[in-house]
C-alpha positions as CSV (number, residue, x, y, z in Angstrom):
1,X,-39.9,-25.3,31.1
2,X,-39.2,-22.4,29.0
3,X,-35.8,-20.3,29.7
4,X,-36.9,-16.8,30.8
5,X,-35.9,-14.0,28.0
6,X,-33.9,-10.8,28.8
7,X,-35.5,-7.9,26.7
8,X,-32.8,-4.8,25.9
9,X,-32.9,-1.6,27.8
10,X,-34.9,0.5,25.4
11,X,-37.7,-2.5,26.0
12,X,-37.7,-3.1,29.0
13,X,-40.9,-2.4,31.7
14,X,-40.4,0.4,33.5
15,X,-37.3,1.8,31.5
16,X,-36.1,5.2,31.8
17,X,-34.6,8.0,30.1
18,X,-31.3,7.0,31.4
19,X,-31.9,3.5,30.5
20,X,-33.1,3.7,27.5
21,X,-31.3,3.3,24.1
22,X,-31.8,4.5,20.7
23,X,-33.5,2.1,18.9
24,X,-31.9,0.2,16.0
25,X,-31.4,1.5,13.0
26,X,-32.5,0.2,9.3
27,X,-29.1,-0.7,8.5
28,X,-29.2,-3.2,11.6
29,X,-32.8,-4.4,11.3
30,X,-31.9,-5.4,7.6
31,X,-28.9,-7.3,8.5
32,X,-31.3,-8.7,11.1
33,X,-33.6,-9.4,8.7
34,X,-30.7,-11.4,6.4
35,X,-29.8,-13.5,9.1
36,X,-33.6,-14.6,10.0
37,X,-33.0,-16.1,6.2
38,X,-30.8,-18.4,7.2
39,X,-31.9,-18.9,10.4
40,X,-35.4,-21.5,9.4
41,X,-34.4,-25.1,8.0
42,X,-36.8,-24.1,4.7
43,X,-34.4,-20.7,4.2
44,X,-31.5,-22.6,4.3
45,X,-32.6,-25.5,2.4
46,X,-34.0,-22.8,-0.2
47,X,-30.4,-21.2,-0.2
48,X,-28.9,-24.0,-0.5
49,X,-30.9,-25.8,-3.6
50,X,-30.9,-22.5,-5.5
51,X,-27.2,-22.2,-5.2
52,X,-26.7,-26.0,-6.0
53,X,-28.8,-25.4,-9.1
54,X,-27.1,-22.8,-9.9
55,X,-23.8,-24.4,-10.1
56,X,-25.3,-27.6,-11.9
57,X,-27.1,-26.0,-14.6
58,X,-24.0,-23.8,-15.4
59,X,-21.8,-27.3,-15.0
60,X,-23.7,-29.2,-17.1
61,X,-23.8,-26.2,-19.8
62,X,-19.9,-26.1,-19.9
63,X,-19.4,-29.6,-20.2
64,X,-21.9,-31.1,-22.2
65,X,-23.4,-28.2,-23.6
66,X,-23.6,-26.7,-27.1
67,X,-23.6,-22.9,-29.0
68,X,-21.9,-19.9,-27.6
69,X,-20.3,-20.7,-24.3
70,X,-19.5,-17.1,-23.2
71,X,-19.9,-15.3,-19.9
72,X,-23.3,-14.3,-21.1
73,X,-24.7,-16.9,-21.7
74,X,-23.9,-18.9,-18.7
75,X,-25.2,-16.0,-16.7
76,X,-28.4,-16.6,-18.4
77,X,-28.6,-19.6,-18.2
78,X,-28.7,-19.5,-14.5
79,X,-31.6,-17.3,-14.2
80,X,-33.5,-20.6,-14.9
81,X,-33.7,-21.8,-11.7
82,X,-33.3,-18.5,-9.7
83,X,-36.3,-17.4,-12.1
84,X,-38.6,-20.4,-10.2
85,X,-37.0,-20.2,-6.5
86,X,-35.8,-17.0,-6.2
87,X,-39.1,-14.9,-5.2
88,X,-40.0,-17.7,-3.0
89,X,-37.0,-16.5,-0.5
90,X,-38.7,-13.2,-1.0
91,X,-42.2,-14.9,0.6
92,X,-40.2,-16.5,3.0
93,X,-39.1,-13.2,4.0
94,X,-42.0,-12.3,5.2
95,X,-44.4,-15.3,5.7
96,X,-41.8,-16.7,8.4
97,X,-43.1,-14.2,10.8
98,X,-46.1,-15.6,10.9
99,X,-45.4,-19.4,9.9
100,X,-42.8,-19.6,13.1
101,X,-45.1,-17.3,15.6
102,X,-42.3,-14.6,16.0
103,X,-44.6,-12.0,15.0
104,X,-45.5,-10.4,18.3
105,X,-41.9,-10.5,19.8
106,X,-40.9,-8.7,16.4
107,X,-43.5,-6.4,16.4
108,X,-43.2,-5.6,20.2
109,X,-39.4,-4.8,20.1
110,X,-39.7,-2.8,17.2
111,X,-43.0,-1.5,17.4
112,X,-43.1,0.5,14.3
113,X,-44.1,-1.9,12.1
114,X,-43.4,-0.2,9.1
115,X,-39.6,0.5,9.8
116,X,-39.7,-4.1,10.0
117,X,-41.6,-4.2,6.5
118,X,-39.1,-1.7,4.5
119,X,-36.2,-3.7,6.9
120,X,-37.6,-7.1,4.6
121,X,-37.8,-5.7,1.5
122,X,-34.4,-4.3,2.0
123,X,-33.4,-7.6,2.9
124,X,-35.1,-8.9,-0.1
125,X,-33.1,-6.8,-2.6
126,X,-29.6,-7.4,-1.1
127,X,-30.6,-11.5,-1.1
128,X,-30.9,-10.4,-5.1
129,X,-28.2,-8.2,-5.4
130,X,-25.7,-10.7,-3.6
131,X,-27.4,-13.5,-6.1
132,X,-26.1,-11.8,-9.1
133,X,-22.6,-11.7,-7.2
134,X,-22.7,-15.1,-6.9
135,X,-23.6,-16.2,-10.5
136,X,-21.3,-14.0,-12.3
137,X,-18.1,-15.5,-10.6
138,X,-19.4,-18.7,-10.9
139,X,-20.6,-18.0,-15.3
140,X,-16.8,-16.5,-15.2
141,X,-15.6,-20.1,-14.4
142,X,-17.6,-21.5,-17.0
143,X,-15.7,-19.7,-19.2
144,X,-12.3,-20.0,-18.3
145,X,-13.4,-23.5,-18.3
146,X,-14.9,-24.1,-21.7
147,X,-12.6,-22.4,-23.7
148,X,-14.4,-20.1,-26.2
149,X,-13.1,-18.0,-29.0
150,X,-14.6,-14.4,-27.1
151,X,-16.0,-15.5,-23.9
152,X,-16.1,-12.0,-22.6
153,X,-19.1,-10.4,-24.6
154,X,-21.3,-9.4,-21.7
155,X,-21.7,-5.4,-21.3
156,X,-22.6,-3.6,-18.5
157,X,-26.5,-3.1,-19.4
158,X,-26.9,-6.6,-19.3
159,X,-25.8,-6.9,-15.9
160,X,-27.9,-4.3,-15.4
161,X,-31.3,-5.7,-16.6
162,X,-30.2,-9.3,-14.7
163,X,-30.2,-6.9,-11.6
164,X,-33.7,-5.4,-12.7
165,X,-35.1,-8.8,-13.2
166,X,-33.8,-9.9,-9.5
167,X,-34.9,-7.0,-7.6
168,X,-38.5,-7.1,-9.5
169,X,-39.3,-10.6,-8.7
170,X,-37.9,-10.8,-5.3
171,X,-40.1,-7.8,-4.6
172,X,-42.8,-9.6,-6.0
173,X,-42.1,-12.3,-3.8
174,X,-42.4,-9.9,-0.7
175,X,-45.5,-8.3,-2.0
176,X,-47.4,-11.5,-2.2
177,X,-45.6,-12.3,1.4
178,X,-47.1,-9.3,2.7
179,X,-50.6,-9.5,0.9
180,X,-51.3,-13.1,2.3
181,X,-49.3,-13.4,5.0
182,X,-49.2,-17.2,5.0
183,X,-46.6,-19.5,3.1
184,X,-48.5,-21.8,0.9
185,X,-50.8,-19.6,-0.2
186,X,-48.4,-16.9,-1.4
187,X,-46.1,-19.4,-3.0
188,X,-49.1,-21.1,-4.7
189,X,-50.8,-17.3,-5.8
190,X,-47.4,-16.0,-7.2
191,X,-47.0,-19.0,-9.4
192,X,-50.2,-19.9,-10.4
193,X,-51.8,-15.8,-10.7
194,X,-49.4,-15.2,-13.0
195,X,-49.6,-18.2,-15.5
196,X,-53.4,-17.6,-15.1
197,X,-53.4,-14.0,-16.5
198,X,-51.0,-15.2,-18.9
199,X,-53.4,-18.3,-20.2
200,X,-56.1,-15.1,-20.2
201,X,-53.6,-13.1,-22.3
202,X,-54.0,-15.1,-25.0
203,X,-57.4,-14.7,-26.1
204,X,-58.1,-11.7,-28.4
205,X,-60.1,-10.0,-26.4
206,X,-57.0,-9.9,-23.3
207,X,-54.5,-10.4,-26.5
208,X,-53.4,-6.1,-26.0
209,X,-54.0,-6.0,-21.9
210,X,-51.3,-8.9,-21.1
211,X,-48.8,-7.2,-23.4
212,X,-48.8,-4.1,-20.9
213,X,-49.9,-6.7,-17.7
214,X,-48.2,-10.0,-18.3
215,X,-45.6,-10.4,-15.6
216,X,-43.6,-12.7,-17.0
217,X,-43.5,-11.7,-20.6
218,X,-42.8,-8.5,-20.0
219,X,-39.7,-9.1,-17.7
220,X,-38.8,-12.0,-20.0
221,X,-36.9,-9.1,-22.5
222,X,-34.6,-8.7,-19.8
223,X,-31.4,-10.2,-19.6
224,X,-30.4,-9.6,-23.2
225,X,-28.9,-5.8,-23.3
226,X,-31.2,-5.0,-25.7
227,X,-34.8,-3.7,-23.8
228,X,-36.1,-0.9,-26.0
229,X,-38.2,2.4,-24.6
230,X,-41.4,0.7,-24.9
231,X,-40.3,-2.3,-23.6
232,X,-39.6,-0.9,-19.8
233,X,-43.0,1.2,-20.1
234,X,-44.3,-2.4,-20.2
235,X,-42.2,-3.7,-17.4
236,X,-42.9,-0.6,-15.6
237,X,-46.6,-1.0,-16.3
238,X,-47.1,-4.6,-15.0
239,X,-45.1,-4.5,-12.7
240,X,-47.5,-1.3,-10.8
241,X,-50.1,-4.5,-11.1
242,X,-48.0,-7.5,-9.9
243,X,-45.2,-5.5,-7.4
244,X,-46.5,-2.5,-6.5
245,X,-50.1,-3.0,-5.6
246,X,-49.3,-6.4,-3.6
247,X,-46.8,-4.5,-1.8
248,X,-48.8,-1.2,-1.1
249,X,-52.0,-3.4,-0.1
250,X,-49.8,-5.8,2.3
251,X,-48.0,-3.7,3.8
252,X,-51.3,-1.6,4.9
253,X,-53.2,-5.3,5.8
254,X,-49.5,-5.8,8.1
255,X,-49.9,-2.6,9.4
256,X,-53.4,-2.9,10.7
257,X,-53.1,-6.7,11.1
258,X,-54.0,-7.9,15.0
259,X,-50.8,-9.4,17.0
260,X,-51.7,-12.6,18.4
């Protein structure tokens, strides 16, 4: 026997002016949004392997590792596994609507459905802004703990370009959440469309189209403080293909999708 569910007073049958509330703002349907995250066993088994990954590839790195052990370095070297998992919290963001049926009471209590898709991507970019948060005091430790000669070489346009390379990914992640709206196939296009184009990109004929369109080689120059001009035309250029046209293209398909 199900438990019977009280809806607010903005929602409610019947409602009137006098009972009726303003409805929640972005700022609440994000957090909202954040905490739905954490809420599934696979988003918190997801959080929790990334962020023990995290902490063992930057572990084994300071202890067994060789070369430069400096803050940059370790911050680097955890982008490896955030790099594989990380967009797939971004698909999860999405595809969870659908996967655990909680579309329709979403959608009815905030009927405007685009005010819930920019509420996930927001969502999506503070998962990767808080990501960087949480590697750079854990690289910082890494280098207090191994010890090198100038540990503290990491400028501020690195940080920067990490950043870029989170928020592009994750929003990748939410475009192909959006654009499929089922888990296993997004997670199986994002990896596997990519690799493709790039396995295209190597014959001649593609050789000068996956140097503007490759995904992954073009956001690969990130990370090192160095990304010329023409470099971010390139990222700027795929990513229209691989971010910005999933996203525009899901979001309409959510828009117009039926409810059931």
């Amino acid at each position: 026997m199900s438990a019977p569910t009280t809806l607010p007073a903005w929602a409610a049958p019947g409602a009137t002016q006098d009972t009726k509330i303003s409805r929640p703002g972005l700022g609440t349907l994000t957090w909202l949004e954040l905490r739905k995250m954490a809420d599934t066993r696979a988003g918190r088994w997801l959080l929790g392997i990334v962020a023990l990954l995290v902490v063992l590839v930057i572990g084994a790195m300071a202890i067994w590792g060789d070369g430069d052990r400096t803050w940059q370095t370790y911050a680097q070297l955890a982008f490896l596994p955030i790099a594989i998992l990380g967009p797939v919290l971004g698909v999860l963001t999405v595809t969870s609507e659908w996967s655990q049926r909680t579309a329709l009471t979403t959608f009815t209590l905030v009927p405007q459905r685009g005010r819930i898709v920019a509420a996930k991507f927001l969502a999506a970019m503070v998962l990767a802004t808080a990501t960087l948060a949480l590697i750079l005091p854990i690289a910082g430790i890494a280098t207090l703990v191994s010890g090198a000669a100038d540990p503290w070489d990491m400028s501020a346009m690195v940080v920067i370009e990490l950043l870029a390379f989170l928020w592009l990914n994750y929003a990748c992640g939410v475009g192909f959440g959006l654009l499929f709206a089922n888990t296993p196939v997004a997670i199986v296009s994002f990896f596997v469309l990519p690799v493709a184009f790039q396995l295209l990109s190597q014959f001649s004929a593609m050789e000068s189209v996956g140097e503007w369109l490759d995904f992954n080689s073009t956001t690969g120059v990130l990370g090192g403080g160095e990304t010329s001009g023409d470099e971010w035309l390139r990222i700027f250029t795929s990513a229209l293909l691989w971010v910005v046209a999933p996203l525009v293209i899901g979001t309409v398909r959510t828009l117009r999708r039926e409810v059931k």
